[in-house]
C-alpha positions in Angstrom: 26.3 -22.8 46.9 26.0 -23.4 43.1 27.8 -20.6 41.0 26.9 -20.1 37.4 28.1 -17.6 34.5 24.6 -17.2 33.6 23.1 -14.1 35.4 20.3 -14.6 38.3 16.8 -14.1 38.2 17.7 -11.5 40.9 20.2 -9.6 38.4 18.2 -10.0 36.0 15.1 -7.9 37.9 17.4 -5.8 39.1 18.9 -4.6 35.7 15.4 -4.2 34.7 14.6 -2.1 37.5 18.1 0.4 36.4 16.9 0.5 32.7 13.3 1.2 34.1 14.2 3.9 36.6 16.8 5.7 34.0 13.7 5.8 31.5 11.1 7.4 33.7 14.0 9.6 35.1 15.2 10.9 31.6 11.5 11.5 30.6 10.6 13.5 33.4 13.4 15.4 32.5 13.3 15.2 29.1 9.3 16.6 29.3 8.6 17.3 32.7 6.1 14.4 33.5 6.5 10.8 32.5 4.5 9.7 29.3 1.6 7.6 28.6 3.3 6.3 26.1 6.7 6.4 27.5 4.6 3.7 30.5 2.9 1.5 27.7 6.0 0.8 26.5 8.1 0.1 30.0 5.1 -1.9 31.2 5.2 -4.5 28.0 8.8 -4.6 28.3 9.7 -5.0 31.9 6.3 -6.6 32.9 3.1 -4.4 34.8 4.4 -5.0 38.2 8.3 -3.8 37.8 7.4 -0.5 35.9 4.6 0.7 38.5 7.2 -0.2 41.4 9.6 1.8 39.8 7.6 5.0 39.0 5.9 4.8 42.5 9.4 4.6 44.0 11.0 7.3 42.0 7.5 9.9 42.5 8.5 9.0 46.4 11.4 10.0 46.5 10.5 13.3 44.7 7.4 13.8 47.5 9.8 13.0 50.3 12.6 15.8 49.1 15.2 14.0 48.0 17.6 16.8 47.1 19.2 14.7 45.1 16.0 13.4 42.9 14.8 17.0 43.0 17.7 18.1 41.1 17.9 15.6 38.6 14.4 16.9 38.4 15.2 20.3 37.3 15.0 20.9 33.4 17.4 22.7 32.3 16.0 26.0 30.1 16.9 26.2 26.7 18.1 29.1 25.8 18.4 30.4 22.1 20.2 32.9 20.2 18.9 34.2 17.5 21.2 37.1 16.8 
């Protein structure tokens, strides 16, 4: 078996898939929904195929109540003081 220092094309997709996933994640968070926009962008930079997989997987896991996606879920409210 042939080692390199050069990272795979499996690392590679998979590093895409983490930047991906912590993108969707922070915008549903951030706004409560993922983005039009937010998917234009993730689709032209990590390819049509990889950003679809990756939202359909993390809107599964939220249907299938994962406590732990349905937490990181949860928006925090903002709470101001204006005294």
């Amino acid at each position: 078996m042939k080692k390199s220092g050069k990272i795979s094309d499996l690392d590679k997709q998979a590093l895409s898939e983490l930047a991906c996933e912590d993108a969707i994640i922070s915008d549903k968070q951030r706004f409560g929904r993922v983005r039009t926009s937010m998917m234009k962008h993730l689709r032209s930079e990590y390819g049509e195929e990889i950003a679809n997989r990756v939202l359909s997987r993390i809107n599964k896991r939220a249907s299938n109540g994962s406590s732990e996606m349905k937490e990181s879920m949860i928006k925090p409210q903002l709470e101001y003081d204006f005294n």
